[in-house]
C-alpha positions as CSV (number, residue, x, y, z in Angstrom):
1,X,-12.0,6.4,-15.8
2,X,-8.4,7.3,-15.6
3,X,-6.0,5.3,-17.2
4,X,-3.9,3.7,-13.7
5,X,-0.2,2.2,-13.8
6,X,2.1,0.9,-10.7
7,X,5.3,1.4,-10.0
8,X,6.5,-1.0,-7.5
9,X,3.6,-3.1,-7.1
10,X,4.4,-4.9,-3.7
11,X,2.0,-5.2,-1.1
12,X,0.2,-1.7,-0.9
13,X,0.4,-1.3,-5.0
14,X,-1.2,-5.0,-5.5
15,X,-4.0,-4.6,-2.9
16,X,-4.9,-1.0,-4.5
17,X,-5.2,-2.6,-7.8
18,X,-6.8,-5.3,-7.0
19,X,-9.5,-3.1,-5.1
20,X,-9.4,-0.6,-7.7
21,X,-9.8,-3.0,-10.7
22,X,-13.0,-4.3,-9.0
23,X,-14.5,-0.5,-8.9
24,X,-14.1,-0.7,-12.4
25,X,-10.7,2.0,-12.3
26,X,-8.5,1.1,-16.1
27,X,-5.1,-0.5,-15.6
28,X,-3.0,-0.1,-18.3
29,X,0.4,-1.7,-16.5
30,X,2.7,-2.1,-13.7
31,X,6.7,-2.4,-13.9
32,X,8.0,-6.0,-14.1
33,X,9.1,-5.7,-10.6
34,X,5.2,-5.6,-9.9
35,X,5.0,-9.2,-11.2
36,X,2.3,-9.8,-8.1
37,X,0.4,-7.7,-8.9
38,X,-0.2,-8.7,-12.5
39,X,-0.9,-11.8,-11.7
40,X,-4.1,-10.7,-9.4
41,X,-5.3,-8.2,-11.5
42,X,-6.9,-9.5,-14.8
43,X,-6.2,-6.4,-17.0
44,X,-3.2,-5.0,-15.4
45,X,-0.2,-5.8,-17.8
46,X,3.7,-5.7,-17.0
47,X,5.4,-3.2,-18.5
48,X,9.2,-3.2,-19.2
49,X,10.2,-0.8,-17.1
50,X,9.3,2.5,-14.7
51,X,9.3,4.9,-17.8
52,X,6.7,2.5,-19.5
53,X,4.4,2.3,-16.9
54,X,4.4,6.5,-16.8
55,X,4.3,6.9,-20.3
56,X,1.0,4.7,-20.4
57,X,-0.8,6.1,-17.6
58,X,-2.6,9.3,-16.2
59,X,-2.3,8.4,-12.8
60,X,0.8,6.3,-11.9
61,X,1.3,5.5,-8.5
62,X,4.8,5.1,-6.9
63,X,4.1,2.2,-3.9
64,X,7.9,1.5,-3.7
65,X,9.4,1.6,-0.3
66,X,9.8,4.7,1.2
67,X,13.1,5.4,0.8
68,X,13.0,4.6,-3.1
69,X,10.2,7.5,-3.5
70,X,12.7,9.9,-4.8
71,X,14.7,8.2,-6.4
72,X,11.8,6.8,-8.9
73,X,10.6,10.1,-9.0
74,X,14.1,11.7,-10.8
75,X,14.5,8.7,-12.8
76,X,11.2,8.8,-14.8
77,X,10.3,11.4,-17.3
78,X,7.3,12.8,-16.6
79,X,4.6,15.1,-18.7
80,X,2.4,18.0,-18.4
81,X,-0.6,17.1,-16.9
82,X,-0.4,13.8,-15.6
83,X,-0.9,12.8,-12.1
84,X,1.9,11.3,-10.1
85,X,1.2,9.7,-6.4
86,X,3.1,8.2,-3.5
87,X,1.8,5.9,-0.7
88,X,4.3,6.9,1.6
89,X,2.3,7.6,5.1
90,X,5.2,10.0,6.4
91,X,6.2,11.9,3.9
92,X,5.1,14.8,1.9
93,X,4.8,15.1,-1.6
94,X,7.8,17.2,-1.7
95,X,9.7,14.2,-2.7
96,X,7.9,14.3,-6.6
97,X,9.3,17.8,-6.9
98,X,10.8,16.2,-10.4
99,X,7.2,15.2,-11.3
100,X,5.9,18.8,-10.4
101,X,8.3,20.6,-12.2
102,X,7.5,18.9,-15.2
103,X,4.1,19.6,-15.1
104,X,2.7,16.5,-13.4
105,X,0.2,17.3,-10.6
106,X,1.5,15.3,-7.1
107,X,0.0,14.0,-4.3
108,X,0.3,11.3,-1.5
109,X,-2.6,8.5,-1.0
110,X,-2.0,6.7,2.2
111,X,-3.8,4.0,3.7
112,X,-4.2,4.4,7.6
113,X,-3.6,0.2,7.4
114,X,-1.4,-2.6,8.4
115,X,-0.1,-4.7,5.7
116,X,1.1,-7.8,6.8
117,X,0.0,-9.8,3.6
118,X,-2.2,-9.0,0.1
119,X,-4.8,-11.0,1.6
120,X,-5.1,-9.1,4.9
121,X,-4.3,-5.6,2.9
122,X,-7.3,-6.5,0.9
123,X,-9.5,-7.4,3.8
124,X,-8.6,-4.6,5.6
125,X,-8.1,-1.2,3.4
126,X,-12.8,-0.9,3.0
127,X,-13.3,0.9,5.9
128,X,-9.7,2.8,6.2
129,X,-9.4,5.7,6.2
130,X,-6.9,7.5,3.3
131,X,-4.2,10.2,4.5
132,X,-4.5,12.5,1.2
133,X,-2.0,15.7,0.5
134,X,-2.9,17.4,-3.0
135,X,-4.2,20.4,-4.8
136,X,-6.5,20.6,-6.8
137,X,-8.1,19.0,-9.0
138,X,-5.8,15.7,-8.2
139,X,-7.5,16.0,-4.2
140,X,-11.2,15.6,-5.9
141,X,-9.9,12.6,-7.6
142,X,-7.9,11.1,-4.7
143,X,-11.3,11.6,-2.5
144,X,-13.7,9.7,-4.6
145,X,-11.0,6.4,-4.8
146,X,-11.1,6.6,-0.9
147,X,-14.7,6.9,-1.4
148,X,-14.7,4.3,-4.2
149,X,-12.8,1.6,-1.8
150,X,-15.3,2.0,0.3
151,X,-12.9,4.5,2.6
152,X,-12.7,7.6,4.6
153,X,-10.5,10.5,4.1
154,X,-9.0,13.3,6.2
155,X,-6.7,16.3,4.0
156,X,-3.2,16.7,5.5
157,X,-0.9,19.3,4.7
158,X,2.9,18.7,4.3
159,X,4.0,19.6,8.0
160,X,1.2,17.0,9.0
161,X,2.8,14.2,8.1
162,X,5.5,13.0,10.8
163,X,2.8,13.4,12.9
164,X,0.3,12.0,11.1
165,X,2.6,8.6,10.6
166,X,4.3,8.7,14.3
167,X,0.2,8.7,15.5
168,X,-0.3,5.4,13.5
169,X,3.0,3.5,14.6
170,X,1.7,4.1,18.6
171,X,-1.5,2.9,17.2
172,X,-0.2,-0.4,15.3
173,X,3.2,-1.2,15.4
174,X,3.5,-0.6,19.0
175,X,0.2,-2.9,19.6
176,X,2.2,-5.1,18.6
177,X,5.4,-4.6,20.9
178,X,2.9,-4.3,24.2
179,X,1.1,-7.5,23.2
180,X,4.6,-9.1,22.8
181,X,5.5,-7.9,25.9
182,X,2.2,-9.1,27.5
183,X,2.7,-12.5,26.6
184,X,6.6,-12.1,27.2
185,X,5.1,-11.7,30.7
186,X,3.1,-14.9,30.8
187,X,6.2,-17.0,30.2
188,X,7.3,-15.9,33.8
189,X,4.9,-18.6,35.1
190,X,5.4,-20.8,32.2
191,X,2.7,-20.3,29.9
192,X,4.2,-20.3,25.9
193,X,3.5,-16.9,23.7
194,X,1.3,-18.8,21.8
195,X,-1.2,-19.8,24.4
196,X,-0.7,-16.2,26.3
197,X,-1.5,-14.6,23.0
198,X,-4.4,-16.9,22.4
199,X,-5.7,-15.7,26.1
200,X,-5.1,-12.4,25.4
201,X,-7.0,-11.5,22.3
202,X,-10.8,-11.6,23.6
203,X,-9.3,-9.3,26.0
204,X,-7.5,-7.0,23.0
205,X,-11.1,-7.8,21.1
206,X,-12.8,-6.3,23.8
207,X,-11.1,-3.4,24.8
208,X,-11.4,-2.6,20.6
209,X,-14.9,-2.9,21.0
210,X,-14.9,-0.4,24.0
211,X,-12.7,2.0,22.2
212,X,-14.9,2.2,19.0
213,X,-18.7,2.2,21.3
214,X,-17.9,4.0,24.1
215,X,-15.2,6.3,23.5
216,X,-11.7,7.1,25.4
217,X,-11.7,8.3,28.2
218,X,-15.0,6.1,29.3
219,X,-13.7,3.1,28.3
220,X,-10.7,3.1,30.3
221,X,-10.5,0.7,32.8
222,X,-8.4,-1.1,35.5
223,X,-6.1,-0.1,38.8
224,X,-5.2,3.6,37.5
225,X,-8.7,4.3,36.4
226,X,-10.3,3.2,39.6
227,X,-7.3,4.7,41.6
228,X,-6.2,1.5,42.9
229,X,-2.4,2.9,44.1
230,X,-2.1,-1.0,45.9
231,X,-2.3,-2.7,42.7
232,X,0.1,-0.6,41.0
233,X,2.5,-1.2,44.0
234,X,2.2,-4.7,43.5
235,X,2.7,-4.7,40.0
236,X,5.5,-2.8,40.5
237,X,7.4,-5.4,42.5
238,X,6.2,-8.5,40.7
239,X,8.3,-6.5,37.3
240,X,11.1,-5.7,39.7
241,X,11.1,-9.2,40.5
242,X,10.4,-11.2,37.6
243,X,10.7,-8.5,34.5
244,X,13.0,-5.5,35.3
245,X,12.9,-4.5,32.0
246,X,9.5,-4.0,31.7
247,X,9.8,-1.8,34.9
248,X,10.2,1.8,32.8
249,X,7.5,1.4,30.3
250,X,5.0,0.4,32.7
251,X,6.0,3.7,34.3
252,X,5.8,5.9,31.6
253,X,2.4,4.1,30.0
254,X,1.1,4.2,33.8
255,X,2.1,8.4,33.4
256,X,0.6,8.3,30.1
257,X,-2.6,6.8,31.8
258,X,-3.3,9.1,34.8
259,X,-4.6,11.7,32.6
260,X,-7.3,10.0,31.1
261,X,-9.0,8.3,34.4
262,X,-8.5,11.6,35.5
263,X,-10.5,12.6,32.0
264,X,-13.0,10.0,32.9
265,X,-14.0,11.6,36.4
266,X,-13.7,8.5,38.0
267,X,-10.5,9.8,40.7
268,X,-9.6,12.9,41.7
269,X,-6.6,14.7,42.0
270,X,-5.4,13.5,45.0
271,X,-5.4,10.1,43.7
272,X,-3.9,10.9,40.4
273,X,-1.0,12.6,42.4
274,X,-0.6,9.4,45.2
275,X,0.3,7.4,41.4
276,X,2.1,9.9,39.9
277,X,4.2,9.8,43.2
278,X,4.2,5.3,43.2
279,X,5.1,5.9,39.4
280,X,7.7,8.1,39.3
281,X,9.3,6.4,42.8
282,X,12.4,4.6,41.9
């Protein structure tokens, strides 16, 4: 197995070791500032600084935040080579240009996950699938640790990767805003985010479920997939009423929407234009 060091060993870097040093993957360090992660990986040492942790490894991986990428990347002496990887999910490996022009091979090794804790990063990255950019023969070796945390894997090339990240923020991060803004909602007939949210997730549960066994568009359901221009009306000046702000993104998600029940085959174009038309109405 190659010989594995951390550099900023945060969250992402401490779940990947962790996961890694159970698949039986050799840890030969992490920078001090990784102290988590030393603690909850038996073998995995701390090292007194970045330099140590490259001049140990084969493989180091750089899982600072984003912004500090580059920064790690000029500041370490690297060799001929050795592999050097980021975990950044948006951008492209072009930031280990130092790396590469020492001889180092570079890639990028993202997990499509949310990271709110270790714990939930552990629970969470089997089954993920792992953004990789790489040449060969550092992509062969990137694949089979997807494989080897029990992962999927997609090849991205470098103009992939705004994309790539932008897809998983509408994904997650904004989940997260429309749940808030769900619940937000509930308080408007006195019911605290706490109980809304606690209403709400069989509801997010199921619509998951639906997603992953039926598929979009089929699993879309509700007043614009059934063509129910009434409701929409309605909804429209209850948010006037009670929520103005939320009057523009339901718009533009209701937009967003028509396509797919339209996808589904369950209106037809006359509807979708009579919503477009509520929608669009000021």
């Amino acid at each position: 197995m190659l010989k594995v060091g951390f550099i900023g060993a945060g969250t992402v870097g401490t779940a990947l070791a962790m996961l890694l040093s159970q698949k039986g993957y050799q840890f030969v360090g992490a920078s001090r500032r990784g102290r988590a992660a030393a603690g909850a990986v038996s073998n995995l040492h701390l090292l007194d600084d970045n330099q140590a942790v490259a001049d140990a490894a084969e493989l180091v991986f750089i899982t600072t935040p984003d912004d500090a990428i580059a920064a790690v990347a000029s500041g370490v002496k690297w060799r001929h080579g050795q592999s050097v990887v980021h975990c950044s999910g948006a951008d492209s490996v072009a930031i280990l240009e130092p790396a590469r022009q020492a001889g180092a091979q570079v890639g990028g090794f993202h997990p499509l996950q949310t990271f709110a804790g270790v714990r939930e990063a552990v629970e969470n990255i089997p089954g993920s699938t792992f953004g990789i950019e790489a040449g060969e023969p550092l992509l062969t070796t990137l694949k089979a640790m997807a494989e080897a945390l029990g992962g999927h894997w997609i090849e991205l090339k470098a103009e992939d990767k705004v994309a790539y990240h932008a897809a998983a923020v509408f994904a997650c991060n904004y989940l997260v805003t429309l749940v808030k803004m769900a619940t937000d909602l509930w308080q408007t007939f006195d019911i605290p985010a706490d109980r809304a949210t606690q209403a709400l997730l069989p509801l997010i549960r199921g619509t998951l479920h639906n997603i992953e066994t039926i598929g979009i568009p089929d699993c879309l359901t509700g007043p614009i997939a059934r063509g129910d221009t009434g409701t929409i009306k309605k909804h429209l000046k209850a948010l006037g009423e009670k929520a103005p702000a939320r009057l523009p993104p339901y718009r533009q998600l209701g937009l967003q929407t028509i396509p797919i029940a339209l996808a589904k085959g369950k209106i037809d174009a006359k509807q979708a234009k009579e919503m477009e038309s509520v929608l669009q109405a000021n």
